[in-house]
C-alpha positions in Angstrom: -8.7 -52.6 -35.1 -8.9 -51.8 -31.3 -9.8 -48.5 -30.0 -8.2 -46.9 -27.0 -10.0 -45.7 -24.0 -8.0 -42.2 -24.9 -9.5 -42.4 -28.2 -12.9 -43.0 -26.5 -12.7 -40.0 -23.8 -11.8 -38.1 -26.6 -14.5 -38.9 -28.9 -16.8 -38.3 -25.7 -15.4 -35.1 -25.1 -16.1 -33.6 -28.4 -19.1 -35.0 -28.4 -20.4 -33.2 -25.5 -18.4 -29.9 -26.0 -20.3 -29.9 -29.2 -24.1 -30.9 -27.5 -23.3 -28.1 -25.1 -22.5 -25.8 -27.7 -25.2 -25.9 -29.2 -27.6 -25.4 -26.5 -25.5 -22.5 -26.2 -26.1 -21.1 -29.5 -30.1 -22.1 -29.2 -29.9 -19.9 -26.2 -28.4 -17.1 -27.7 -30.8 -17.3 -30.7 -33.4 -16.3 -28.5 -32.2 -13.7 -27.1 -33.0 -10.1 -29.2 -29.6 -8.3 -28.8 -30.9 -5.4 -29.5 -33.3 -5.5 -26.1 -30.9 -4.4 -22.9 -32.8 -6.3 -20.2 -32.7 -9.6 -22.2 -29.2 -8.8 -23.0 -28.6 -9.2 -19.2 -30.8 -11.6 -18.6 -29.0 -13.9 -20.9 -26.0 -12.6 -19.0 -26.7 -14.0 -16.2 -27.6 -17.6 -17.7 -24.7 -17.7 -19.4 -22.0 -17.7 -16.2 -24.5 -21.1 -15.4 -23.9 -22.4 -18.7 -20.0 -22.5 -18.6 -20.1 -23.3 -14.8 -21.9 -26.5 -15.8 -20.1 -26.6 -19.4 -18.6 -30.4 -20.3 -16.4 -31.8 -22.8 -14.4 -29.1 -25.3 -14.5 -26.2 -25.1 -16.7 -23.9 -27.4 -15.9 -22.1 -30.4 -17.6 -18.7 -29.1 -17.1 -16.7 -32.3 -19.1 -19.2 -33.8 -21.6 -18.0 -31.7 -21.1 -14.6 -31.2 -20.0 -11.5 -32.9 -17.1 -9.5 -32.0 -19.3 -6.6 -30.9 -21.5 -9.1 -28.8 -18.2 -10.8 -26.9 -17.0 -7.5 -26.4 -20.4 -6.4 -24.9 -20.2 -9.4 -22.6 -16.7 -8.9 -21.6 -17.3 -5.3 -20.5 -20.7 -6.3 -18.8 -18.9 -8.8 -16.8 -17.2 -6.4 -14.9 -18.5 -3.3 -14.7 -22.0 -5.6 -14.1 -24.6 -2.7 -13.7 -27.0 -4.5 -11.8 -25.0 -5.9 -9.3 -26.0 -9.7 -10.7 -22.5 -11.1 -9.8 -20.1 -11.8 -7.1 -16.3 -11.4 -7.6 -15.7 -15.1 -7.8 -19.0 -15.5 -10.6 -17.2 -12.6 -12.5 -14.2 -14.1 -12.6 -15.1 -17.5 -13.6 -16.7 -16.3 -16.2 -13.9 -14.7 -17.6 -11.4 -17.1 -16.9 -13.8 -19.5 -18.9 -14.3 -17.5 -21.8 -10.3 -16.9 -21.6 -9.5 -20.9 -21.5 -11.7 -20.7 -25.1 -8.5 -19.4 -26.4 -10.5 -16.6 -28.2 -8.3 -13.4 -28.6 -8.7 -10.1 -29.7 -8.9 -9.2 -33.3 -7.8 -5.6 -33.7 -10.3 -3.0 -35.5 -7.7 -1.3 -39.0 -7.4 2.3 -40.2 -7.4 2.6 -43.9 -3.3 2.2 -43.8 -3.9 -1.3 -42.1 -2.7 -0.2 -38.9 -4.9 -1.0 -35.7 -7.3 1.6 -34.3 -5.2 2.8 -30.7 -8.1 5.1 -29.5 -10.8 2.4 -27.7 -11.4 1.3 -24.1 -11.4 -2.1 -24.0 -12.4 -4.4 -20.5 -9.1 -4.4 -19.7 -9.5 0.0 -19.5 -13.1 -0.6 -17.0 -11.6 -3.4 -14.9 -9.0 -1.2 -14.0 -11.1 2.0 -13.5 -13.0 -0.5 -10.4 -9.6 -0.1 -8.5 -9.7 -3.3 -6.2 -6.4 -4.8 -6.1 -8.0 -8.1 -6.3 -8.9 -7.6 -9.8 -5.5 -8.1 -11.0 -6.6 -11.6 -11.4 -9.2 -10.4 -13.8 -6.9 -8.0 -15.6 -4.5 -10.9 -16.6 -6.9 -13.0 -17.8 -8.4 -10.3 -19.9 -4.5 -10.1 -21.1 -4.6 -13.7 -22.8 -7.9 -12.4 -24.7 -6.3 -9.1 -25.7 -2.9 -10.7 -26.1 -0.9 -8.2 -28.7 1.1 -6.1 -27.0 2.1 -4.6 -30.0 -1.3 -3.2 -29.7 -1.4 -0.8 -26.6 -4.8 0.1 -26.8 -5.5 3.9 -24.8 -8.9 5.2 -23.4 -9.8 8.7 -23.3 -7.9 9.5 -20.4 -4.8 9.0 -22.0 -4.4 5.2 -19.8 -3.0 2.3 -21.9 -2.7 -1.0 -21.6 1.0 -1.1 -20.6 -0.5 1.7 -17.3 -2.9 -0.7 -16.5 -0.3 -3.8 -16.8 2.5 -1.5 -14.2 -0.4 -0.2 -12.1 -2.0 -4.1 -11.4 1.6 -5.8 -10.9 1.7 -7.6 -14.2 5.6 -8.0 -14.3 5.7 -10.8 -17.4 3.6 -8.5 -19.0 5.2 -5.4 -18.3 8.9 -7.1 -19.9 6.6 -8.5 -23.0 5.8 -4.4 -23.6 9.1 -3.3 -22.9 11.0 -6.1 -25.2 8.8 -4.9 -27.8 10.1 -1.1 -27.3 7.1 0.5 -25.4 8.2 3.9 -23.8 8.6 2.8 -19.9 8.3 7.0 -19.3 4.5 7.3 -21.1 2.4 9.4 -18.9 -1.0 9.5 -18.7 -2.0 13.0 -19.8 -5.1 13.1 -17.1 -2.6 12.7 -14.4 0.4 12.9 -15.1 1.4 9.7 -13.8 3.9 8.0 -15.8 4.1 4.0 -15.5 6.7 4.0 -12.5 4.5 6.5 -10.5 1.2 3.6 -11.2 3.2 1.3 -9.9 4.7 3.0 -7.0 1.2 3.8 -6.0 -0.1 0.4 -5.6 2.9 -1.1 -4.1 3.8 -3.2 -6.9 7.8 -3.2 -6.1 8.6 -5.8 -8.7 7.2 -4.0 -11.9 8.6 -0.5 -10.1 12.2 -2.1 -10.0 12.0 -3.4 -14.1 10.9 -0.2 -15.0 13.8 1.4 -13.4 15.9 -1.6 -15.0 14.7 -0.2 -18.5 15.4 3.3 -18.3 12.0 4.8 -15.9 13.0 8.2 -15.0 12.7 8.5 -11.3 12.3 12.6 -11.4 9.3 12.8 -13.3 6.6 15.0 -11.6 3.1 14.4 -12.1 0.2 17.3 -12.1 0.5 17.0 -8.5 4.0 17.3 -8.5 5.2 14.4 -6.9 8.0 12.6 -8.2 8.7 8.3 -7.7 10.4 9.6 -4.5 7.5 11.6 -3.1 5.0 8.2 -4.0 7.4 5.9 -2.2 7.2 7.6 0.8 3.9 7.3 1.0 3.8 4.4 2.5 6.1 1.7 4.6 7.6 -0.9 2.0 9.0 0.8 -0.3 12.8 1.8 0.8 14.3 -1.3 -0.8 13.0 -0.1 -4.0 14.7 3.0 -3.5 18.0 2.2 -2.1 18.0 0.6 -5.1 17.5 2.9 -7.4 19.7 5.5 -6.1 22.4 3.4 -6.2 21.8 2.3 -9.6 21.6 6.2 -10.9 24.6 6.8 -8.8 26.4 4.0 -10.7 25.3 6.0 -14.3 26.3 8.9 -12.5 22.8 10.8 -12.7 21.1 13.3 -10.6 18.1 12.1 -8.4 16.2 14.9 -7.3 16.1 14.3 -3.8 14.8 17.8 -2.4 12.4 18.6 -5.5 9.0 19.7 -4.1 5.8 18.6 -5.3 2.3 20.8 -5.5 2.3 21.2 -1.8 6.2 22.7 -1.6 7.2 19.0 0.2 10.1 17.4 -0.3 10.3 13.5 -0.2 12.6 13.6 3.5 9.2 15.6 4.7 6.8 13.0 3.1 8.9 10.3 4.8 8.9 11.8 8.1 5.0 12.5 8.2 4.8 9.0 7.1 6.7 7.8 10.3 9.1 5.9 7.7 13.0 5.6 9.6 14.1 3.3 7.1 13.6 5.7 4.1 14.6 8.8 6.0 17.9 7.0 6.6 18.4 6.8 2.9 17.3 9.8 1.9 19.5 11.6 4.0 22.2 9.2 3.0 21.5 10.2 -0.4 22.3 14.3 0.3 18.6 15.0 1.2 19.2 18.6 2.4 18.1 19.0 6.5 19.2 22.8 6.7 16.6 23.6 5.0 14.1 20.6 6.2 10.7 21.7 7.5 8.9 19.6 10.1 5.2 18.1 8.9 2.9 20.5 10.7 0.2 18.6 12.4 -2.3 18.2 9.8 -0.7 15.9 7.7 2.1 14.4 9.9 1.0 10.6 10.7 -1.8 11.6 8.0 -1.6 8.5 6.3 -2.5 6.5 9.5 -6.2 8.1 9.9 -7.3 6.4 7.3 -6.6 3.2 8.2 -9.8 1.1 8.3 -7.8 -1.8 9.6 -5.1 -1.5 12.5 -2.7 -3.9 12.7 -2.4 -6.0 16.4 0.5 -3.6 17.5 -0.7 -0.6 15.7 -0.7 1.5 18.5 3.1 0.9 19.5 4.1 1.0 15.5 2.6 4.7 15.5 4.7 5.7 19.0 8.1 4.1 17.8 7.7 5.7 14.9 6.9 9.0 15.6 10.0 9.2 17.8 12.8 7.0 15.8 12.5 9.7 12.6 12.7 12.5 15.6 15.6 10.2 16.4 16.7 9.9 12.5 16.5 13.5 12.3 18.5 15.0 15.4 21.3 12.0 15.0 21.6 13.7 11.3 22.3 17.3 13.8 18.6 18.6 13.2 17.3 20.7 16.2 13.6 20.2 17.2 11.9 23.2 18.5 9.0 23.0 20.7 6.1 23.4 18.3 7.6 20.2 16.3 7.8 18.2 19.7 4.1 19.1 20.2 3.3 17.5 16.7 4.6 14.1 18.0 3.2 15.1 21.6 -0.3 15.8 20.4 -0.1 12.2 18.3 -0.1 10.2 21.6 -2.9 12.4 22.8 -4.9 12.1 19.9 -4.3 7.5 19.8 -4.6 7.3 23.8 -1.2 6.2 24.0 -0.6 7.8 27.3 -1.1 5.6 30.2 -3.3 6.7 33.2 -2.3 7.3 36.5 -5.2 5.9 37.6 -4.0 2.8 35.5 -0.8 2.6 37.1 -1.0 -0.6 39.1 1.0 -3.4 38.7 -1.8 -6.2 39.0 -2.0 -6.7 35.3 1.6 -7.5 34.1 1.5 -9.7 37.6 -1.7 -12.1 36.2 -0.5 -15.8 36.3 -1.3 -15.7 32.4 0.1 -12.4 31.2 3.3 -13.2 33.3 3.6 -16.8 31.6 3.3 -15.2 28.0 5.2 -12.2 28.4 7.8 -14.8 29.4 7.8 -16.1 26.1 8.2 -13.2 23.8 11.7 -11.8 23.1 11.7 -8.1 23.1 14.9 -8.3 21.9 17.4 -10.5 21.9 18.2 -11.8 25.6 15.4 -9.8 27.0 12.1 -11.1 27.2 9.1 -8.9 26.7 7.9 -9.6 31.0 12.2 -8.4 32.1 11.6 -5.2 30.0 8.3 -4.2 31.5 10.0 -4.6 34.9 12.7 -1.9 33.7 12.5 1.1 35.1 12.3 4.2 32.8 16.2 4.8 33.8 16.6 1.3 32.8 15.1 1.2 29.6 16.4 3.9 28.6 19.6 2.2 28.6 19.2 -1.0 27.9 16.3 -1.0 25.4 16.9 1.5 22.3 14.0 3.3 20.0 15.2 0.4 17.1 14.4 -1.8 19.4 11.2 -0.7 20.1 10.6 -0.1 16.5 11.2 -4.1 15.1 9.7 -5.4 18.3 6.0 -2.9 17.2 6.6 -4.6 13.9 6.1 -7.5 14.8 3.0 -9.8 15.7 4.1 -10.8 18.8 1.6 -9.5 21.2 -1.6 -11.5 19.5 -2.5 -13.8 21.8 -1.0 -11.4 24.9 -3.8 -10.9 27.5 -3.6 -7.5 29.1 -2.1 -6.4 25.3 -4.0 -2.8 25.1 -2.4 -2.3 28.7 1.0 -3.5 28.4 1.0 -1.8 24.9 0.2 1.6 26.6 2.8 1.3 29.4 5.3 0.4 26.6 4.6 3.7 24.8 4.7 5.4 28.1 8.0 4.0 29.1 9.5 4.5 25.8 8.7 8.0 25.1 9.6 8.8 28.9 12.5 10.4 27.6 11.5 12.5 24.9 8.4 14.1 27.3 10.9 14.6 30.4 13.6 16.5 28.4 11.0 18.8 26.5 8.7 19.1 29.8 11.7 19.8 32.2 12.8 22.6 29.7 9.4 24.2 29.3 9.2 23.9 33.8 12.1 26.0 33.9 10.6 28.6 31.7 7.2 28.2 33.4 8.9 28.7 37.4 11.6 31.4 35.3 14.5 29.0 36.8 13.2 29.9 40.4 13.5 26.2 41.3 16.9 24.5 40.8 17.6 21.4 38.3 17.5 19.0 40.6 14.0 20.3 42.3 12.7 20.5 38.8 13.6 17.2 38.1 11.9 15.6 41.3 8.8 17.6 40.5 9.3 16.0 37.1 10.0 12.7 37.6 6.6 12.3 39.8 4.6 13.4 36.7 3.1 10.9 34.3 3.8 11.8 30.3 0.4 12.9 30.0 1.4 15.6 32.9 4.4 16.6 30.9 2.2 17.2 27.8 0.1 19.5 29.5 3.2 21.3 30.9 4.3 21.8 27.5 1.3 22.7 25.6 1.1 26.1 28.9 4.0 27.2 27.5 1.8 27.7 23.8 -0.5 29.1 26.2 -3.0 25.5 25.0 -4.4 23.2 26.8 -5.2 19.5 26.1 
């Protein structure tokens, strides 16, 4: 009788899965559980042992105890003394995952499983990085009954962590299953579609709402899903979605409800600098008579805290500070002076006004920056080098805010030499408008209309938009 080579690799296989398991279980002999430092120690060894592991896989409850895997599990990520990097941590996870063990479930007297632990799943997601989604899923094949939703003592389940990390299969494995898609998490308030919202993760938000996720829930702070997606820049898709789909069941979406603060979700997406989601809120009967403009102090708030900027970050702030001003007055809202100093004050604060000292055409005229800026489309049949030659008037006509706005979006200007420069004389020509009409008002009131328009507008039209700032902040009786 012949033997295959596939019968041979198997028989190999076993053979040193089970050598390998053994030395495993020598190791773990000598190890007193009940000593912490050992306990680690043998922590440590053990991510070497299955980085090196061969042949089939091990059998780890023949091993271990439940209590012990459990310890290990838990130790792996919230790994006290630092003794692991992220990739270590999640091999030896993964690893312990491919073993195929899973979770048996502790019983009340009835039978039933015991709800009330925190489980690895519960610490992995109380270390926040969004890279430890990865983690979090595998941990979801060990603890793989999602009939089970095990809850800490914050009130956070399994199905929270699953929304808040992105899990979408998992999420729909809950939700065919009948889990509440409105469970809040009685520490917060947060309910599953608020988790979700909060860390971006648009797919899980958009099943949720598929399944019945009320939108007007407030948390302790207030905020409903509207006031959460308008915290940040990707999330209007989500929402135009939404609002159609409640429109189509013909239910209310609280468009104007205010959270903690007493903001609504148009003034959140204004201070944000979001055009796209001010659009559809206002689309959506978002009330402007009685809109309030973001006071300084939290308007562009969400920029500050930025530790990264992206290349055109500078130009992304400027366009959109003045297309929701544009949103807004389109929509018949009147800006008064102290709002316009808001958006003013933001181009002070970011050095986006350009220099008069700066003025000179020699950069945009380097042989380099010339043969670039050639190359880039501001928009379509104008390249970025033909708008720079514009002239304020010319802009103004030719080259809209929208414009301005997809064109900062982009990552065109990367590899621009002169970028910071041409970047500031783009803000400068772009928001020429918005300082010239406010400054040229607040001149008038300043000379008490003892110069005539047209003098006004010479003296005007000679000052840079740093000038005009400083005309506007006299009339507050500031200075800059």
């Amino acid at each position: 009788m012949s033997v295959s080579s596939d019968d041979v690799y198997t028989s190999v296989y076993a053979f040193v899965g089970e050598v390998h398991s053994k030395s495993l279980k020598t190791l773990r002999e000598k190890v007193n559980w009940q000593v912490e430092d050992e306990r680690r120690t043998f922590l440590y060894w053990l991510y070497y042992v299955f980085r090196d592991w061969e042949g089939e896989l091990p059998d780890l409850l023949e091993i271990f105890s439940e209590e012990e895997i459990d310890w290990i599990l838990v130790e792996s990520v919230i790994d006290t003394y630092g003794a692991f990097t992220y990739n270590q941590r999640t091999y030896l996870i993964k690893f312990i995952a491919r073993t195929g063990l899973t979770h048996n479930p502790e019983l009340d007297e009835e039978g039933k499983p015991i709800l009330n632990r925190t489980t690895p799943i519960h610490h992995a997601a109380r270390r926040q990085p969004f890279n430890y989604g990865t983690i979090i899923r595998e941990f979801f094949k060990i603890f793989d009954r999602f009939d089970v939703n095990y809850v800490d003592e914050d009130g956070l389940t399994h199905f929270h962590v699953a929304c808040e990390f992105g899990l979408c299969d998992i999420v729909e494995q809950f939700l065919e299953i009948g889990q509440n898609p409105n469970c809040l998490v009685p520490l917060t308030g947060n309910s599953p579609l608020h988790l979700a919202l909060y860390r971006g993760q648009y797919f899980v938000a958009g099943v949720l709402l598929r399944n019945g996720a009320d939108i007007n829930l407030a948390n302790r702070a207030g905020s409903t899903a509207l006031h959460i997606a308008c915290l940040n820049c990707h999330s209007h898709l989500l929402v135009k979605m939404a609002l159609r789909m409640y429109d189509d069941r013909n239910e209310t979406v609280q468009v104007d409800a205010l959270d903690n603060l007493g903001r609504t979700p148009l003034q959140w997406a204004v201070a944000n600098l979001l055009p796209d989601m001010v659009d559809i809120l206002l689309d959506h009967g978002a009330d402007l008579s009685s809109f309030v403009f973001p006071t300084e102090d939290y308007f562009a708030e969400r920029f500050k805290s930025q530790n990264t900027k992206s290349v055109n970050f500078e130009l992304r702030l400027a366009t959109g500070a003045l297309i929701v001003v544009e949103c807004l007055e389109k929509r018949g809202y009147e800006l008064e002076l102290r709002e316009a100093l808001v958006v003013m004050k933001l181009f002070a604060e970011y050095g986006l006004f350009e220099k008069s000292d700066d003025a000179g055409d020699f950069w945009y005229k380097d042989e380099e920056f010339a043969r670039k800026a050639k190359q880039i489309m501001m928009k379509s049949e104008m390249s970025l080098y033909e708008a720079i030659l514009l002239s304020p008037e010319e802009a103004a006509k030719l080259i809209k805010c929208w414009d301005y706005f997809r064109f900062a979006r982009s990552e065109k200007l990367l590899d621009l030499p002169w970028r910071s420069r041409a970047i500031c004389f783009l803000c400068e020509k772009m928001s020429r408008r918005f300082f010239r009409d406010w400054a040229l008002e607040c001149f008038a009131e300043l000379t008490q209309l003892r110069l005539t328009l047209d003098c006004s507008e010479i003296v005007i039209e000679k000052l840079m938009n740093e000038d005009l700032y400083r005309i506007c902040l006299s009339i507050k009786g500031l200075k800059l």
